[in-house]
C-alpha positions, 0 to 999 in steps of 0.5 A, spaced: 164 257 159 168 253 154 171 255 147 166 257 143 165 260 136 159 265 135 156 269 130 154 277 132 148 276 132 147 284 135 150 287 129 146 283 124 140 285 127 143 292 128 145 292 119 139 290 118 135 295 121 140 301 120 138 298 112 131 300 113 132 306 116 137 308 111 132 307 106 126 312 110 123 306 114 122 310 121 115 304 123 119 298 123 116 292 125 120 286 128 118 278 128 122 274 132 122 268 137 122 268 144 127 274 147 129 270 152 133 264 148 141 265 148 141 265 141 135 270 140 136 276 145 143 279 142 137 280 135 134 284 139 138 288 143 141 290 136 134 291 133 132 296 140 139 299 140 139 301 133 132 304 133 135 308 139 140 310 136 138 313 131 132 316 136 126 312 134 122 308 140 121 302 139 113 301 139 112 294 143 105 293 138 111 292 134 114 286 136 111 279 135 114 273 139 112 267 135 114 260 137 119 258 133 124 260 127 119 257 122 116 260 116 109 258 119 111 262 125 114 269 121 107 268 117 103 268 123 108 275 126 107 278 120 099 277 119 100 281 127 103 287 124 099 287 119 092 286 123 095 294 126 091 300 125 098 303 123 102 297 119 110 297 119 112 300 113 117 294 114 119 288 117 126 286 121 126 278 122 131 274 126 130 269 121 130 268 113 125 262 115 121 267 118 121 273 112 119 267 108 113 266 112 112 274 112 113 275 106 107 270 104 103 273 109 104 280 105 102 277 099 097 274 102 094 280 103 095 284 096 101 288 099 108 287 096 115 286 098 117 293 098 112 297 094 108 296 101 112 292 106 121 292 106 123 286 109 130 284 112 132 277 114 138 274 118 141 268 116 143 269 107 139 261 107 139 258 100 132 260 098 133 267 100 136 268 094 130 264 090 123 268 093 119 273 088 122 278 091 130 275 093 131 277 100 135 282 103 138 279 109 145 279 113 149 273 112 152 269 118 158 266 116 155 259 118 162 255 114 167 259 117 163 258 124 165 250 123 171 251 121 174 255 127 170 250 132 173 244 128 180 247 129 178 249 136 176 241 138 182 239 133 187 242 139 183 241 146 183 234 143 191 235 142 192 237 149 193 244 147 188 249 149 185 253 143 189 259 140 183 265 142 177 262 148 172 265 144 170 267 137 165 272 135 164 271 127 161 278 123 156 279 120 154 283 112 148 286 109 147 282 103 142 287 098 137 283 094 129 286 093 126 285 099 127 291 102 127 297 096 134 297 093 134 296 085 
């Protein structure tokens, strides 16, 4: 109910799955932690919308709930949606951790990152640029989000109320290999 600084969780979900529709992916696959968490559920309201949108149902066997944001949760996600008798040709994951994870699942398997399985991530983590393949992944702009709530509790701290009650921050596509592109 107080000031606050937020990413925009919805469009960075939205940019990566639009990517992979952009680039023919029409089976898209979804790894994500429980919906119900505040900070998960603006991820997949743009993955649902987006697909949508551009007049694709969402196939439930095509989402996996994990536990958590971690790498061991992605790989377990992943090794579901490949287990499918029809795989996804692509992977959205709300996290880089979990595409990591993912992405060794798909290695795991013979498959490679995009010849057989394009992958997108969110959050631009130092590693996503490091993993064979990089990463496409859409960055949260995670330095100016503490900078802004920093600035904010400068001013309650002064007596002064913030100069906006809430911050929503955007989000962009950062292009790597991961998913396709050169």
């Amino acid at each position: 109910s107080g000031p606050g600084v937020e990413f925009d969780l919805t469009g960075a979900a939205l940019r990566a799955t639009r990517h992979l529709i952009e680039h023919g992916h029409r089976h898209i696959g979804f790894i994500t932690p429980p919906v119900k968490w505040h900070n998960v559920a603006p991820i997949a309201t743009g993955f649902n919308e987006t697909l949508g949108s551009e007049g694709l149902l969402q196939d439930p066997s095509l989402v996996a709930m994990v536990g958590d944001f971690s790498r061991a949760d992605g790989h377990e996600g992943a090794s579901r949606l490949l287990d499918l008798s029809e795989r996804p040709t692509a992977i959205v994951a709300a996290s880089d951790t979990m595409a990591i994870g993912a992405l060794q699942a798909i290695s795991a398997r013979g498959l490679r990152v995009p010849d057989d399985v394009a992958l997108v991530g969110i959050d631009d983590i130092d590693m996503a640029a490091v993993v064979t393949p990089p990463l496409t992944t859409v960055a949260l702009p995670a330095e100016e989000m503490g900078t802004r709530a920093m600035n904010m509790l400068r001013d309650l701290m002064d007596g002064r109320q913030p100069a906006a009650r809430r911050v929503v921050l955007d989000t962009h596509l950062i292009t790597r290999e991961s998913c396709g592109c050169p």
